[in-house]
C-alpha positions in Angstrom: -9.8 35.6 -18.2 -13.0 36.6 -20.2 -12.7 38.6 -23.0 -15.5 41.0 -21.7 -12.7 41.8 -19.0 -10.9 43.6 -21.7 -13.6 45.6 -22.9 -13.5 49.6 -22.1 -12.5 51.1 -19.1 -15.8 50.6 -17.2 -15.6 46.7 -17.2 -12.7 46.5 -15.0 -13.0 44.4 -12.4 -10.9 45.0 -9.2 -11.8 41.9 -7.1 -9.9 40.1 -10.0 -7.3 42.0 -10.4 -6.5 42.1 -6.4 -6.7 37.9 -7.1 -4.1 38.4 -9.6 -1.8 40.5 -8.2 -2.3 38.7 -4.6 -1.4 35.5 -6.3 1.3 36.3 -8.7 4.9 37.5 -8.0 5.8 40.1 -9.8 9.4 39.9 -11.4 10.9 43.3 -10.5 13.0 44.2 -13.8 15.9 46.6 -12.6 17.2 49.1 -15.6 20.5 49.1 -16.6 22.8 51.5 -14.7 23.6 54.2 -17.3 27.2 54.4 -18.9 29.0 58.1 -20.4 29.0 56.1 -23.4 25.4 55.2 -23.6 24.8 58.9 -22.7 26.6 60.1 -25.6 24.6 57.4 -27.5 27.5 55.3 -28.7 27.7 52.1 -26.4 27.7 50.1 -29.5 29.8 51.7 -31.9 33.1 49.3 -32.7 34.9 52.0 -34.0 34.2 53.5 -30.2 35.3 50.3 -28.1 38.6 49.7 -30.0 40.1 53.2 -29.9 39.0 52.8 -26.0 40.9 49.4 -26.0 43.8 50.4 -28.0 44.1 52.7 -25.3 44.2 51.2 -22.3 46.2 48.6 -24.3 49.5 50.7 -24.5 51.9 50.6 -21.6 52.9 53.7 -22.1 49.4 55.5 -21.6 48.8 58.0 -19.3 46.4 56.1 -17.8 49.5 53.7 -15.8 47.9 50.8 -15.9 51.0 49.4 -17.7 50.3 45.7 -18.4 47.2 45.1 -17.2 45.1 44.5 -20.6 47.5 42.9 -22.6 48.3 40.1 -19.3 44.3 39.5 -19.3 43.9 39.2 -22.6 46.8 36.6 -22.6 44.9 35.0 -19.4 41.4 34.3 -21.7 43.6 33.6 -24.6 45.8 30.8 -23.0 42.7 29.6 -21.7 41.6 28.3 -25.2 42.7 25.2 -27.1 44.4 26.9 -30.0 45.8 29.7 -27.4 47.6 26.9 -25.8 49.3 26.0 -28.5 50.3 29.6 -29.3 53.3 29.3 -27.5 55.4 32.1 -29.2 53.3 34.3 -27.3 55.0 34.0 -24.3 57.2 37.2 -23.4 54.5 39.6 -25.5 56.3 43.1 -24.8 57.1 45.7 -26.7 53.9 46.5 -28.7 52.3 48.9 -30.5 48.3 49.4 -30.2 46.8 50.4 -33.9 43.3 50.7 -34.7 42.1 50.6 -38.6 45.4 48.6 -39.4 45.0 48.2 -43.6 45.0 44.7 -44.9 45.8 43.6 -48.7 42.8 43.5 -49.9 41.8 47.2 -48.5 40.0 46.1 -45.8 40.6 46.7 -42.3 41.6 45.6 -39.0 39.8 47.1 -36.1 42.5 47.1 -33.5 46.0 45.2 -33.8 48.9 44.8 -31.0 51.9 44.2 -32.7 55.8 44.2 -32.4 58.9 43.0 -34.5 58.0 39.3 -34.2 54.4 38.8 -32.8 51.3 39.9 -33.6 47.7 40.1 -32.0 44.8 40.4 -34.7 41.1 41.9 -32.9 38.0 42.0 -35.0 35.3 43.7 -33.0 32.0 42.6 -32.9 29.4 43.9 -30.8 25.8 43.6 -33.4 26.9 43.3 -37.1 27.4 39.5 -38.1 30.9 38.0 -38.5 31.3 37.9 -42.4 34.6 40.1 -42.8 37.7 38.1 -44.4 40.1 36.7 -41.7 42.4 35.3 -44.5 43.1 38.7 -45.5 43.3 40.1 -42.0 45.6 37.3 -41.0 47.9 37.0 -43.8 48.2 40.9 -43.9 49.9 40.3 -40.6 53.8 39.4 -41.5 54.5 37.3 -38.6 55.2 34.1 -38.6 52.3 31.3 -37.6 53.2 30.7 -34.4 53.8 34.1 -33.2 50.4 35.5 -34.0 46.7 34.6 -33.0 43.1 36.0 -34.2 40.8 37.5 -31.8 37.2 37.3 -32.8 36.3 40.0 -29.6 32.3 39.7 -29.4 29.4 40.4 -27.0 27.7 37.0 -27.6 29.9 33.9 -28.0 29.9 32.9 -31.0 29.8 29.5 -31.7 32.2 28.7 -34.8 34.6 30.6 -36.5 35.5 30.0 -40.1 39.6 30.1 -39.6 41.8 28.0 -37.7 43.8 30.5 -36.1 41.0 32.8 -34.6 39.6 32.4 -31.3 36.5 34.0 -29.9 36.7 36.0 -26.5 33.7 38.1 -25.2 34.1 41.6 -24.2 32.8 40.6 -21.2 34.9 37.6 -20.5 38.1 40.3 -21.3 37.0 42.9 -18.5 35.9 40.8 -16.3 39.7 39.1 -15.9 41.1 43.1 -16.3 39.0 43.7 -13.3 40.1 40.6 -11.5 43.5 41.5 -11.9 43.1 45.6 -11.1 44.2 45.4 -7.6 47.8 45.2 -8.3 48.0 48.0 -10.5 45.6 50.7 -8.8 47.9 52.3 -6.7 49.9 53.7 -9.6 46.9 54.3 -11.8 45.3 57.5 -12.6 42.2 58.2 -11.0 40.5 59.8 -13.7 40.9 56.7 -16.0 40.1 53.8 -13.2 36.5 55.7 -13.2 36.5 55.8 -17.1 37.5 51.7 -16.9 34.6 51.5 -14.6 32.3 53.0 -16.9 33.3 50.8 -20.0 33.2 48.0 -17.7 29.1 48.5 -16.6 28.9 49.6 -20.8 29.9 46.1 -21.8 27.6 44.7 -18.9 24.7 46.7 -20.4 25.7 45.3 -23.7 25.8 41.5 -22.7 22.9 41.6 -20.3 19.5 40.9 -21.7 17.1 43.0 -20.8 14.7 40.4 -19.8 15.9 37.2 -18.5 13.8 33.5 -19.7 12.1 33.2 -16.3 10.9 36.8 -16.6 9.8 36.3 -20.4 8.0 32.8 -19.6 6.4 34.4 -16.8 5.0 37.2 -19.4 4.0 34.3 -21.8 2.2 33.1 -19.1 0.6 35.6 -17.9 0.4 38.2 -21.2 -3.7 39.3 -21.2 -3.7 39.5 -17.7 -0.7 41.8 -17.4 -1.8 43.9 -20.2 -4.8 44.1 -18.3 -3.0 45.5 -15.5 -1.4 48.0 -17.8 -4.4 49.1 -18.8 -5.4 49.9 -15.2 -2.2 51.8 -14.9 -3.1 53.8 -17.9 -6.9 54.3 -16.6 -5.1 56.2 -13.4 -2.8 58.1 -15.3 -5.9 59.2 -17.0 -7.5 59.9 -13.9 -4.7 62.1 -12.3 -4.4 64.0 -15.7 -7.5 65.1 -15.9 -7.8 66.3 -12.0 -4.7 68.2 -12.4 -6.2 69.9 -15.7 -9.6 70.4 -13.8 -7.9 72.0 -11.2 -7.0 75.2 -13.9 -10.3 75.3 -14.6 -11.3 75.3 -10.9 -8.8 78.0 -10.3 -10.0 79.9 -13.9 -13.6 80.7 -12.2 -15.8 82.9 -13.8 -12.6 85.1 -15.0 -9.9 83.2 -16.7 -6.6 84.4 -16.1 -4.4 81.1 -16.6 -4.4 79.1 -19.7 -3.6 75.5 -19.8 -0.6 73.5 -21.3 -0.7 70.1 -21.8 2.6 68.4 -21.7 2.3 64.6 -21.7 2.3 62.3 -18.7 5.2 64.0 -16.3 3.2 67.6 -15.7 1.2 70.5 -16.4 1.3 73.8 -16.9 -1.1 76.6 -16.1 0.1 79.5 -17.4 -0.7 83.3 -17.0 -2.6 84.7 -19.8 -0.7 88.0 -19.2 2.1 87.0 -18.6 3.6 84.1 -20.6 6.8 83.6 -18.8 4.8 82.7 -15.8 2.8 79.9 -15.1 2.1 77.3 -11.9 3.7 74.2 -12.9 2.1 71.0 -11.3 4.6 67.6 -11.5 2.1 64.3 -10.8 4.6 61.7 -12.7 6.1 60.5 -9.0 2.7 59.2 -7.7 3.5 56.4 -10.3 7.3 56.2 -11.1 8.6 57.2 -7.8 8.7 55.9 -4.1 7.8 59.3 -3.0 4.0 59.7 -4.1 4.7 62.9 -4.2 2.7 65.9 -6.4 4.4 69.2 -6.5 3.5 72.2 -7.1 5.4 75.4 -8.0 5.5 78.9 -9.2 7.2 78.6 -12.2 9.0 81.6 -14.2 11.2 81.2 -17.9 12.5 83.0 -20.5 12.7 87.2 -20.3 11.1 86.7 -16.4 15.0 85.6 -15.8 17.3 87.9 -17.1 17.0 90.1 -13.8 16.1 87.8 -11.0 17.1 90.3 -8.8 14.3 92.3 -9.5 11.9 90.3 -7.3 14.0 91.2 -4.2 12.0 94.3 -4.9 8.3 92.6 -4.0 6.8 92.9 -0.7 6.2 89.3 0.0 5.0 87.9 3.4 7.2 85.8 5.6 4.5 82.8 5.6 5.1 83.3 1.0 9.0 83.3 1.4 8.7 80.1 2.9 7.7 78.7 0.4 10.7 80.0 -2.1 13.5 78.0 -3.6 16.0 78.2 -1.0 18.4 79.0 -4.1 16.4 80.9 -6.6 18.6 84.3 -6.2 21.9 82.1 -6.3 22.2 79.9 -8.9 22.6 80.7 -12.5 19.3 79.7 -14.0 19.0 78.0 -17.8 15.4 78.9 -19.4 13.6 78.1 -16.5 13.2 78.4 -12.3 11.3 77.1 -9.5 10.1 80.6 -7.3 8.6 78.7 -5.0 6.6 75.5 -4.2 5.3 73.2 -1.9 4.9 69.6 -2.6 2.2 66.8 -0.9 2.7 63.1 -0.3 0.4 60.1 -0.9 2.6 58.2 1.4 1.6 60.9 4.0 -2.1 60.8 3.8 -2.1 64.0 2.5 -3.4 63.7 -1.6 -7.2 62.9 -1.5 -6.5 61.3 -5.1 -11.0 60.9 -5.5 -11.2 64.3 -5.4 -7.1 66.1 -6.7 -9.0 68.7 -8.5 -9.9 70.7 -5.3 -7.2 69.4 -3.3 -5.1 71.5 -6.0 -7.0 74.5 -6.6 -7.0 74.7 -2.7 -4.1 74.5 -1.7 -3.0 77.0 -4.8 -5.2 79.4 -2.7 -4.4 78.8 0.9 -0.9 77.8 0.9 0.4 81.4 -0.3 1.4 80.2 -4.3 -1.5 82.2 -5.5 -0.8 85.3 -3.9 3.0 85.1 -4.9 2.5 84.1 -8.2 -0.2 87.2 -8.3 2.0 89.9 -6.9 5.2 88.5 -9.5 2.1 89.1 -12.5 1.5 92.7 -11.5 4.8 93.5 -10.5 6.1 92.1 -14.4 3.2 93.7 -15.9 4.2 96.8 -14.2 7.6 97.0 -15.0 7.3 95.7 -18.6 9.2 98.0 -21.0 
């Protein structure tokens, strides 16, 4: 591609581009599904994962899954050389789950499952490098050889292991047998925690899963200046619809401002009222290009003081062809900060957004679909009643 195609925003060339895109599949990236834990923004926190595992781990748990971790953990570990040779593993019952277990050197041992003769030593590792002292976590543990194994517990294999009696078993490669063997024990088990396993399940997905895959970065190699190109063209009509739905204000603003606006980043806009501050027409364009809808929507908009009396508007004469366009549950739920009056929103899909020309589209239908008289008659009725 020439380098004059890059060039400003007035050299691009759409016959190209169509080529491009015509010729080209696109890989469709999906986004990772998100977890409670990722919510709480601690997907990757060790300390997290092994009080979660030393959890489920115990028999006893309210959870009543019984033995379901401990049997798949023995499945992975039996299914490694040096587990196979563990055999004084055999009949693991009894067992304590302990996370921070001290060692003799003052170190630490992120979770431990232990009992008068065996013993099962877990380092977790999800990001920080393996360099913590598996002597001193092993020979902390007073059990004899054969009765206890290491557990190097990681997201990525890892490849070699500096101590003969440590194994290395994925996170992954551990709930994935749990959830293999679930069937048996969900009768019994408690709701509430088979959705929390669930959850901890997809959170160790989302940790082990790339979020590009090698065809999908080779095909960006590839193809890198002409797919920043294309993201340039995306940003050019982001640009575009921005600055219609600004216009639009000003369109409305005439010869005798009364709304002043608000810009708020790529999502929406608000015009607000110059009187009255707690009410503004808010206008969302961010589905045209993130959503399947193609949708822009555009609503009466009230926060703040306008709230603490909703009530209050029962008291405005409004038309029937205005209350249709209300918020079906404006009067009946408990509103935080702000609330959708009313609206009424318009599809691309539908041939209904004349995207050459939004500006007047917007300012239109403002006028003739009944949101300027209601947001009107709430701005004189809050100016009137202001104490």
């Amino acid at each position: 591609m020439g380098s004059n195609m890059l060039e400003g925003k007035e050299k691009i060339d759409l016959d190209w581009l169509q080529t491009f895109l015509d010729e080209n599949e696109i890989p469709k990236i999906k986004g990772k599904p998100k977890t409670f834990l990722g919510i709480a923004k601690q997907p990757h926190y060790e300390n997290v994962l092994s009080n979660i595992y030393a959890f489920y781990f115990n028999v006893n748990e309210v959870h009543k899954f019984k033995d379901l971790f401990i049997s798949s953990l023995l499945e992975c570990v039996y299914k490694t050389n040096l587990g196979k040779q563990k055999t004084g593993l055999e009949n693991f019952f009894d067992f304590v789950s302990e996370t921070e277990y001290p060692t003799n050197k003052g170190g630490r041992i992120d979770l431990i499952l232990s009992n008068k003769e065996q013993a099962i030593i877990v380092e977790n590792k999800v990001y920080h490098n393996l360099n913590n002292d598996l002597n001193d976590y092993w020979t902390s543990t007073k059990k004899q050889e054969e009765y206890k194994i290491g557990i190097v517990l990681s997201i990525q294999p890892i490849s070699k292991i500096n101590h003969l009696h440590f194994i290395n078993i994925t996170h992954l490669q551990l709930l994935n047998q749990v959830m293999q063997n679930i069937g048996g024990y969900l009768l019994e088990a408690n709701e509430k925690y088979i959705v929390f396993l669930k959850d901890l399940y997809q959170n160790v997905i989302n940790l082990s899963t790339d979020i590009m895959n090698t065809k999908e970065i080779e095909f960006y190699l590839k193809n890198r200046d002409e797919i920043h190109y294309t993201a340039r063209f995306l940003n050019r009509f982001k640009d575009h619809i921005k600055q219609e739905v600004e216009q639009a204000c000003h369109i409305l603003n005439g010869d005798t401002p009364f709304l002043k606006l608000n810009n708020t980043g790529n999502r929406f806009r608000y015009y607000k009222s110059i009187k009255v501050p707690n009410l503004m027409f808010t206008v969302v364009f961010d589905q045209l290009y993130i959503d399947s809808k193609k949708r822009i929507w555009i609503v009466v908009e009230l926060n703040g003081e306008a709230l603490i009396d909703v009530g209050m508007y029962k008291e405005i004469d409004f038309t029937i062809e205005e209350k249709q366009c209300f918020t079906q549950d404006f009067y009946t739920r408990k509103h935080s900060g702000w609330a959708h009056f009313a609206g009424i929103g318009f599809y691309l899909v539908k041939d209904e957004l004349p995207l050459n020309n939004l500006a007047e589209f917007i300012a239109e239908k403002i006028e003739t679909e009944h949101l300027l008289s209601i947001f009107k008659k709430i701005e004189d009725f809050l100016i009137a009643n202001k104490k």
